[in-house]
FIGU-212901 format. One record per residue: chain; x, y, z of N, C-alpha, C in turn. Coordinates in steps of 0.1 Angstrom, whole numbers. Atoms other than C-alpha are relative to their C-alpha. Layout:
<padren unit="A" n_x="X" n_y="Y" n_z="Z" ca_x="X" ca_y="Y" ca_z="Z" c_x="X" c_y="Y" c_z="Z"/>
...
END
This chain:
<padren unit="A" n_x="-6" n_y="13" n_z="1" ca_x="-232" ca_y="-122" ca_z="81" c_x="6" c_y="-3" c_z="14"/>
<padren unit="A" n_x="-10" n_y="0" n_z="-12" ca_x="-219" ca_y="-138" ca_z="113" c_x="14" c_y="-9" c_z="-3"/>
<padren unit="A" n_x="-16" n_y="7" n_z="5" ca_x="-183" ca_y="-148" ca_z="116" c_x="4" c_y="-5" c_z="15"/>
<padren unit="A" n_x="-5" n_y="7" n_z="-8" ca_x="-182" ca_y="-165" ca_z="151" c_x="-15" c_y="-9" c_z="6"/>
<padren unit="A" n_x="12" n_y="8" n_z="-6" ca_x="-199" ca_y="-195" ca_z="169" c_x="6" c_y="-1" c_z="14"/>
<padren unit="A" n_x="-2" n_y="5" n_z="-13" ca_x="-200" ca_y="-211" ca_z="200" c_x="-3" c_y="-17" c_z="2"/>
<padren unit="A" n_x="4" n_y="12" n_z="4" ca_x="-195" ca_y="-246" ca_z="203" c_x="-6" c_y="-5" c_z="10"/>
<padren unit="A" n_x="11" n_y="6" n_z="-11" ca_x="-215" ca_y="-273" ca_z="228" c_x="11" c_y="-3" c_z="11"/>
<padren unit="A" n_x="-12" n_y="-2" n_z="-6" ca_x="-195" ca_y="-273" ca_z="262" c_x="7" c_y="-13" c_z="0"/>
<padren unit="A" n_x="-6" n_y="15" n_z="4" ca_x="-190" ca_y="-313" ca_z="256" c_x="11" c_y="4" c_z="-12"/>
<padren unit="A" n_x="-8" n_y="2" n_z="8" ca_x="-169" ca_y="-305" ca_z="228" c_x="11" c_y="10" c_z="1"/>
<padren unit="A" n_x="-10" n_y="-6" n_z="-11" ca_x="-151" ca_y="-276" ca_z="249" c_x="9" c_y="-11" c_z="6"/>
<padren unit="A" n_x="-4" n_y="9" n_z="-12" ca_x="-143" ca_y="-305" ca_z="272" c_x="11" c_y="-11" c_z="-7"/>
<padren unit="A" n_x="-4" n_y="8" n_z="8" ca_x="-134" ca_y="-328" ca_z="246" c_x="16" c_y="4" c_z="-5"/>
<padren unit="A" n_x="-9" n_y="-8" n_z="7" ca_x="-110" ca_y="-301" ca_z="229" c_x="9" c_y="5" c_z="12"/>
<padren unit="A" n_x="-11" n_y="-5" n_z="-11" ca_x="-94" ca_y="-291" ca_z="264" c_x="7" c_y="-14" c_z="3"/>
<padren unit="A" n_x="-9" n_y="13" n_z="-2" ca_x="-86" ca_y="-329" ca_z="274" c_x="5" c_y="-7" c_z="-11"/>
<padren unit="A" n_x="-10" n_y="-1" n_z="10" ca_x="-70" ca_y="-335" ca_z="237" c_x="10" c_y="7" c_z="1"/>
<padren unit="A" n_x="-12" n_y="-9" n_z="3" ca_x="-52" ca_y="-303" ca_z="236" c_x="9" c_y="0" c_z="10"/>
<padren unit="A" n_x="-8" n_y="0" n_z="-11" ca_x="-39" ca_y="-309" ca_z="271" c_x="12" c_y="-12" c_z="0"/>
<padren unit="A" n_x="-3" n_y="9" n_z="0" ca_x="-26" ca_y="-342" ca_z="264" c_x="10" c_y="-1" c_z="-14"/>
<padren unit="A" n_x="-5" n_y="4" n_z="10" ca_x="-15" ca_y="-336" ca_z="227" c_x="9" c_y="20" c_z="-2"/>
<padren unit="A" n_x="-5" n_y="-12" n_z="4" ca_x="-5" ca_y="-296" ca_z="228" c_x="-11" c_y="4" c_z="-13"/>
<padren unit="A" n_x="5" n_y="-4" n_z="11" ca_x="-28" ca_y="-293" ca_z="199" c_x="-11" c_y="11" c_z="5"/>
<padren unit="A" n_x="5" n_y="-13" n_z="-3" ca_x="-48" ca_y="-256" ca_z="198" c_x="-15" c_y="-4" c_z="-7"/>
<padren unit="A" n_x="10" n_y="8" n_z="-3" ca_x="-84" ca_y="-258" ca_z="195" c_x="-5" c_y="5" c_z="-18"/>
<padren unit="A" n_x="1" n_y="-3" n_z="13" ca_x="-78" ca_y="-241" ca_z="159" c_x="3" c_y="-10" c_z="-9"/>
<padren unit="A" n_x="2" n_y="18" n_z="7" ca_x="-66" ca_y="-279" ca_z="149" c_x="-8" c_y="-8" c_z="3"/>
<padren unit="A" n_x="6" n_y="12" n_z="-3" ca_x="-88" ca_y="-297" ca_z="167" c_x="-13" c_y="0" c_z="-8"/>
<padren unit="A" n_x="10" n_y="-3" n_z="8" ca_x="-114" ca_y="-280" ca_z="151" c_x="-2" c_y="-6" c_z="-13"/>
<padren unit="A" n_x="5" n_y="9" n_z="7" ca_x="-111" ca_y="-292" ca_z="122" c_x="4" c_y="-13" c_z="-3"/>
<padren unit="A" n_x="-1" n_y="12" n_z="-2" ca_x="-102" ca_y="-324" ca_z="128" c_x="-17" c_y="-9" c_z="3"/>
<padren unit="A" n_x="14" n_y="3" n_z="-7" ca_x="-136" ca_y="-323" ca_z="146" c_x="-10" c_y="0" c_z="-16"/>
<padren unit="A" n_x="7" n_y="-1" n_z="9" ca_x="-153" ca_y="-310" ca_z="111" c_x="4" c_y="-15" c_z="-7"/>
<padren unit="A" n_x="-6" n_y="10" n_z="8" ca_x="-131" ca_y="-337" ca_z="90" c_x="-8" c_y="-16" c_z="4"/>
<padren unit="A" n_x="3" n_y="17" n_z="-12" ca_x="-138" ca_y="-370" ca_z="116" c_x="-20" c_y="1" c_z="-6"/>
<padren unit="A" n_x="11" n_y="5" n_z="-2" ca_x="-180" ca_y="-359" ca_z="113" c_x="-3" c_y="0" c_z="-14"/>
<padren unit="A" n_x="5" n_y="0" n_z="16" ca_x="-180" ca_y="-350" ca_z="74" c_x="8" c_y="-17" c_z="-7"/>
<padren unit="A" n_x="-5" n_y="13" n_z="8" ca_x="-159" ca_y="-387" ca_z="70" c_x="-9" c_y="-11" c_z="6"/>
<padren unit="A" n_x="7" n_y="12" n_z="-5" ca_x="-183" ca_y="-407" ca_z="94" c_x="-16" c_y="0" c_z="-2"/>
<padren unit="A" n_x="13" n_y="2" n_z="0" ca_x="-217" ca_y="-402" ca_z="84" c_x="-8" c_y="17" c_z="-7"/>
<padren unit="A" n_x="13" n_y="-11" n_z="12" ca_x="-236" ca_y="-375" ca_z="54" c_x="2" c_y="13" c_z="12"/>
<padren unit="A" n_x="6" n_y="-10" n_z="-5" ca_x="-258" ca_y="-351" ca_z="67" c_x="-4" c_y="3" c_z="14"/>
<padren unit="A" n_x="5" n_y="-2" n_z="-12" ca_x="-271" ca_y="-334" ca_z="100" c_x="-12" c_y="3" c_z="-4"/>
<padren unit="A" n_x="14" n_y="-2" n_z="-4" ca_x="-304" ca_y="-340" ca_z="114" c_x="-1" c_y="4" c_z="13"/>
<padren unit="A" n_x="8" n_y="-10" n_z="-16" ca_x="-303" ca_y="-324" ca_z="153" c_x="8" c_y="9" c_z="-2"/>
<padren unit="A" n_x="-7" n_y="-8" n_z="-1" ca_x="-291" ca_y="-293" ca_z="154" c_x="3" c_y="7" c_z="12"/>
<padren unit="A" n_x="3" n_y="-1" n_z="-10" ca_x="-299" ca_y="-294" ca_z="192" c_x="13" c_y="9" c_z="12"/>
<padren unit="A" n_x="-9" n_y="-4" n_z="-10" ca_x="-265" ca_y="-286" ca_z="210" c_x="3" c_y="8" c_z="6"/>
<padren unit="A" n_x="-5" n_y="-14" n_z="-7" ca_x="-259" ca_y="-260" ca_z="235" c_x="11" c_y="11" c_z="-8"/>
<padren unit="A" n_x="-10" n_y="-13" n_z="4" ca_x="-237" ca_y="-227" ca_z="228" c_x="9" c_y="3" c_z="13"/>
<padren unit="A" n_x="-7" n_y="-3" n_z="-10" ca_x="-217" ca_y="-234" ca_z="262" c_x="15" c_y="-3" c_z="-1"/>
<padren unit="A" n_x="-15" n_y="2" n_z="4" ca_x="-182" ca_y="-239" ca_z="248" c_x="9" c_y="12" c_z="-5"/>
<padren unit="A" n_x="-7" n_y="-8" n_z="3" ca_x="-158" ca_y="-223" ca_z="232" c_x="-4" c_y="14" c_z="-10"/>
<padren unit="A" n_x="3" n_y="-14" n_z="11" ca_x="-159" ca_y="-189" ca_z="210" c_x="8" c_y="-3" c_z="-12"/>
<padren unit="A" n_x="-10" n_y="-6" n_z="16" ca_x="-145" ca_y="-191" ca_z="174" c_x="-2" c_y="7" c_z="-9"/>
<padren unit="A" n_x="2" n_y="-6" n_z="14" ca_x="-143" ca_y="-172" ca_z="149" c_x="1" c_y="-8" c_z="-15"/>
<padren unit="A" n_x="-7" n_y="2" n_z="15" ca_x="-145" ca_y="-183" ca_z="108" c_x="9" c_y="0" c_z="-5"/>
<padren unit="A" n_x="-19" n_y="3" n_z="1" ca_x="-111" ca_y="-176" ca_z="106" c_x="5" c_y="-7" c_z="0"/>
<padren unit="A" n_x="-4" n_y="9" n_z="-3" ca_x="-100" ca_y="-193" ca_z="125" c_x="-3" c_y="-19" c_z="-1"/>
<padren unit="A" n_x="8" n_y="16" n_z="3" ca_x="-121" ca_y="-226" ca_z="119" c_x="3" c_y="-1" c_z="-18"/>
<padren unit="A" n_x="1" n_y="5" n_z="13" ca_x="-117" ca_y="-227" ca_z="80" c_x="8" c_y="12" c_z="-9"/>
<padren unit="A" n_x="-11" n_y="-12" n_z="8" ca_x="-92" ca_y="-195" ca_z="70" c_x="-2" c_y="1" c_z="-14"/>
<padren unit="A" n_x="5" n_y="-1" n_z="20" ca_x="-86" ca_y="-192" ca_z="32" c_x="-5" c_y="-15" c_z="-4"/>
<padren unit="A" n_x="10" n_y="17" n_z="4" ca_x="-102" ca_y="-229" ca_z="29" c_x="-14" c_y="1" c_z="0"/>
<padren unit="A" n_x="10" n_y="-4" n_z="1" ca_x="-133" ca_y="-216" ca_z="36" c_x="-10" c_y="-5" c_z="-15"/>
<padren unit="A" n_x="7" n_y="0" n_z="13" ca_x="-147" ca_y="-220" ca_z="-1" c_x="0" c_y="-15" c_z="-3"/>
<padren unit="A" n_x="-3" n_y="22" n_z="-1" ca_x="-133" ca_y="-260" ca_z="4" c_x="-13" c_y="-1" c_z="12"/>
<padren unit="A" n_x="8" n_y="1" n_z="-8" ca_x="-151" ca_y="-263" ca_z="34" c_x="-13" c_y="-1" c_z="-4"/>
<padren unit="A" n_x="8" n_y="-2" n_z="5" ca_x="-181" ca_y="-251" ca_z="21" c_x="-11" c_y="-9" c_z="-7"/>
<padren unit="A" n_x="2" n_y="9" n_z="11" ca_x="-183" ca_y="-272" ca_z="-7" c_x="-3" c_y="-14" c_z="5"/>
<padren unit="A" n_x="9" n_y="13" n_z="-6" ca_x="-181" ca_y="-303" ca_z="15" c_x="-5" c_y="2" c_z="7"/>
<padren unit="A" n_x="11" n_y="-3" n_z="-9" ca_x="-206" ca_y="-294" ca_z="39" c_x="-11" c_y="-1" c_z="-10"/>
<padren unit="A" n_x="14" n_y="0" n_z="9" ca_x="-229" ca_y="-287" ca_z="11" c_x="0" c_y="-17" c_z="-7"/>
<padren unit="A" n_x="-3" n_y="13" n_z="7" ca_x="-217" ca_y="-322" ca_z="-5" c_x="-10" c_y="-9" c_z="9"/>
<padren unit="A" n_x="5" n_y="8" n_z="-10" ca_x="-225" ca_y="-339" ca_z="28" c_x="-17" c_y="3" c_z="2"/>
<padren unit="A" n_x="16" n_y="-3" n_z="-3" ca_x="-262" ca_y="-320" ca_z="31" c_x="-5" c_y="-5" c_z="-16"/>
<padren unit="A" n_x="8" n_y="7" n_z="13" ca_x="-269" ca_y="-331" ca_z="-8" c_x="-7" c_y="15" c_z="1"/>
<padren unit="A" n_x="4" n_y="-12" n_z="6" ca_x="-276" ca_y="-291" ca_z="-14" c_x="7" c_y="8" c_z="6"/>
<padren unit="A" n_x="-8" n_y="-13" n_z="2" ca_x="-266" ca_y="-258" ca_z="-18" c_x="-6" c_y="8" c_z="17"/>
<padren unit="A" n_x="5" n_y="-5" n_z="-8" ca_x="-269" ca_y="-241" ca_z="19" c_x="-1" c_y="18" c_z="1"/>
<padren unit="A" n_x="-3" n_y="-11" n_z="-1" ca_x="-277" ca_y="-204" ca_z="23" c_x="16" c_y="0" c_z="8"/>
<padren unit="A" n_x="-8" n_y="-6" n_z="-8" ca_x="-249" ca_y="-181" ca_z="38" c_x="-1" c_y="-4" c_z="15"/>
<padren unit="A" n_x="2" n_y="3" n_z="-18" ca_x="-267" ca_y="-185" ca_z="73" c_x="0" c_y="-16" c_z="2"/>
<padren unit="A" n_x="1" n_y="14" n_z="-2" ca_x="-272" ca_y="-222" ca_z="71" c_x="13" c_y="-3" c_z="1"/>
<padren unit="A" n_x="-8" n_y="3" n_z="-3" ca_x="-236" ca_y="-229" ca_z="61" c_x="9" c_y="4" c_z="15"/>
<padren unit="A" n_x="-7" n_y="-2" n_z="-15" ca_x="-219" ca_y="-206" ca_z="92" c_x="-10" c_y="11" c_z="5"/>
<padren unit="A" n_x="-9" n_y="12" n_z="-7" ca_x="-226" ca_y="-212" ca_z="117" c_x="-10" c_y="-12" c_z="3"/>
<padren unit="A" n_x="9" n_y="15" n_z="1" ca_x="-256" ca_y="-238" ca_z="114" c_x="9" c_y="-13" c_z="1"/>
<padren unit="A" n_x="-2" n_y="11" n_z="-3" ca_x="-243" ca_y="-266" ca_z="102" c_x="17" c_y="1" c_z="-1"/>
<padren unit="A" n_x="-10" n_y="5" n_z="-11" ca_x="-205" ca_y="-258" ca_z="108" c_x="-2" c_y="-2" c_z="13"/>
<padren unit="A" n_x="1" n_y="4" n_z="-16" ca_x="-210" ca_y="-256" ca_z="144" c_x="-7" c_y="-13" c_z="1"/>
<padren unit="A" n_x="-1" n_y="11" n_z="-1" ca_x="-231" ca_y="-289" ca_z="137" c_x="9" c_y="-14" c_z="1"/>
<padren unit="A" n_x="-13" n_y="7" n_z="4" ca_x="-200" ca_y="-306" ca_z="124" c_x="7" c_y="2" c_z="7"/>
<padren unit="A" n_x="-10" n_y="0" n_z="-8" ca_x="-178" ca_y="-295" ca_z="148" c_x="-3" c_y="-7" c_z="12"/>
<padren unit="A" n_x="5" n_y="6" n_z="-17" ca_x="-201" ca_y="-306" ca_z="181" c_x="5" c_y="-18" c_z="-4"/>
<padren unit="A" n_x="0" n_y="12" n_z="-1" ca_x="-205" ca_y="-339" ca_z="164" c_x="11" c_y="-11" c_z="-1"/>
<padren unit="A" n_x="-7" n_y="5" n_z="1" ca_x="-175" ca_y="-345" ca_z="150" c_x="13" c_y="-2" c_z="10"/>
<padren unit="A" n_x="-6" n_y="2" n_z="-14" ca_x="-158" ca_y="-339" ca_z="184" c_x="2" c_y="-13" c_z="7"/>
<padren unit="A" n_x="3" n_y="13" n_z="-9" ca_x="-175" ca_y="-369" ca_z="195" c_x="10" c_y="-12" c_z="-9"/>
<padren unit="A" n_x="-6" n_y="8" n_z="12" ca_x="-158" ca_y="-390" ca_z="167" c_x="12" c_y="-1" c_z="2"/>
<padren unit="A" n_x="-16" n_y="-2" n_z="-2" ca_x="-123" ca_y="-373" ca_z="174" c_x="3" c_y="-7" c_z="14"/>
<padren unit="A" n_x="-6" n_y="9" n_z="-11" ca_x="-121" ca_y="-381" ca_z="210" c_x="-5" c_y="-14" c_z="-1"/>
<padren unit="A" n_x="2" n_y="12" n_z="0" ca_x="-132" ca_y="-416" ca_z="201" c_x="10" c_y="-6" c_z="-4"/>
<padren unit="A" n_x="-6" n_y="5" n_z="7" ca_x="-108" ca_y="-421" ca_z="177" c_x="17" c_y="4" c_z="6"/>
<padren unit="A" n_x="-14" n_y="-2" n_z="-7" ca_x="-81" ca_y="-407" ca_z="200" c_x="1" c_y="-8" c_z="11"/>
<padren unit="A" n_x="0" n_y="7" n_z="-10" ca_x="-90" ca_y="-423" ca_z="229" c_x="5" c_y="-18" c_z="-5"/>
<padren unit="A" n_x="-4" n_y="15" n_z="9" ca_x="-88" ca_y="-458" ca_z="206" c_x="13" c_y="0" c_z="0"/>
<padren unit="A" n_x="-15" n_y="-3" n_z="9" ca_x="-52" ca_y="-444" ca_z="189" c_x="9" c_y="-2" c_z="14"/>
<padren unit="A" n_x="-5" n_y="1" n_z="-13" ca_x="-40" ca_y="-441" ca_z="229" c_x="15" c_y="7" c_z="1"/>
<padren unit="A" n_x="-15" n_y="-8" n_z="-1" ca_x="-9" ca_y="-417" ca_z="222" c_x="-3" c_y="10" c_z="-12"/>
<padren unit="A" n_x="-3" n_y="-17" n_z="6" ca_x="-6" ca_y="-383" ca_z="200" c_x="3" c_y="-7" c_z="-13"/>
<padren unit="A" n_x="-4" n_y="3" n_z="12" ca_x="17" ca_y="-405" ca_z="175" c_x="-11" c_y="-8" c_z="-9"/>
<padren unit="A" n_x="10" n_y="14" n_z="8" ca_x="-10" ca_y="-437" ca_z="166" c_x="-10" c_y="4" c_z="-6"/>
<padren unit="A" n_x="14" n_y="-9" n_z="3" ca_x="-38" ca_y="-407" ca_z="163" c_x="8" c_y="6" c_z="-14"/>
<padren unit="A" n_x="-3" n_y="-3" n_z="11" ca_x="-18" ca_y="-393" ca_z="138" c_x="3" c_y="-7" c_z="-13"/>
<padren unit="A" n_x="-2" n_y="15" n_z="9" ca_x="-4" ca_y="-425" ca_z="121" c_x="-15" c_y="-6" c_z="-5"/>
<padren unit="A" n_x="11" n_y="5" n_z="-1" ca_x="-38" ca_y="-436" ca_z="123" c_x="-14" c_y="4" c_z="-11"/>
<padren unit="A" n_x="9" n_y="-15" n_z="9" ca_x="-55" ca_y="-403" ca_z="107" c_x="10" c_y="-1" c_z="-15"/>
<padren unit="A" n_x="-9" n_y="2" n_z="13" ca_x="-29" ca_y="-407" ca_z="80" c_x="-1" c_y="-15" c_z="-5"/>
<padren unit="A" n_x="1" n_y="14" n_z="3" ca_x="-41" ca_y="-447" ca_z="70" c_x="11" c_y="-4" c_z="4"/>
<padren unit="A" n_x="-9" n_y="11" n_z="5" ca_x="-7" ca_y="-460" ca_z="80" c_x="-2" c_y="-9" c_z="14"/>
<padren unit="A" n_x="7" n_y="3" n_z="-13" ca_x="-24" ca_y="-471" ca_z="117" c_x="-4" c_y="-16" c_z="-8"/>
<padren unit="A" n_x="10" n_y="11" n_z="8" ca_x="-37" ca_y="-508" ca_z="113" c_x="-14" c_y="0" c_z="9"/>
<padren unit="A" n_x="11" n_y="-1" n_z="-5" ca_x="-68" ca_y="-495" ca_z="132" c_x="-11" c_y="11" c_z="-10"/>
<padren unit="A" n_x="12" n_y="-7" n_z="7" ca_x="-85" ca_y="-472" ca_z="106" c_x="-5" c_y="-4" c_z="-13"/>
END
């Protein structure tokens, strides 16, 4: 079984100019990045993205949640994924994509607080 990925270095890049601007560790952004791609759109169809980013471990990406996780990923593919498919297949899918989503939705929010107000519905932009 594997228990670390590597994510695409765009979403390295993504996760360093967040965390530099907000203090946040790349063990939150992470799933912020899963959350943002499992709320904007189903399933993955490219699984294309480089492995030039960061190193994480399962652990750290989804800790004792892991079995939550899981469950929505599989929700979002509409089946049950083997062991290898779930990690680090289509987590690491979810994380690249939903990177793109997070710095969109941070870059929009334009401060630490509005991204969070924002991410919590009380934003009048989400």
């Amino acid at each position: 079984m594997i228990y670390k990925l590597k994510t695409s270095k765009k979403t390295a890049e993504i996760f360093d100019e967040i965390g530099r601007s907000t203090s946040f560790k790349p063990y939150t952004l992470v799933k912020h990045a899963i959350a943002w791609s499992l709320r904007e759109g189903g399933g993955i169809t490219q699984f294309g993205t480089d492995n030039d980013g960061l190193e994480l471990n399962r652990q750290t990406i989804t800790a004792e949640y892991d079995d939550y996780f899981r469950v929505l990923v599989e929700q979002a593919e509409g089946r049950k994924l083997t062991n290898d498919e779930y990690f680090p297949k289509y987590v690491k899918a979810h994380i690249d994509r939903g990177a793109v989503y997070l710095a969109s939705r941070y870059k929009h929010a334009g401060s630490v607080e509005k991204y969070v107000l924002e991410t919590l519905g009380v934003g009048d932009t989400v």
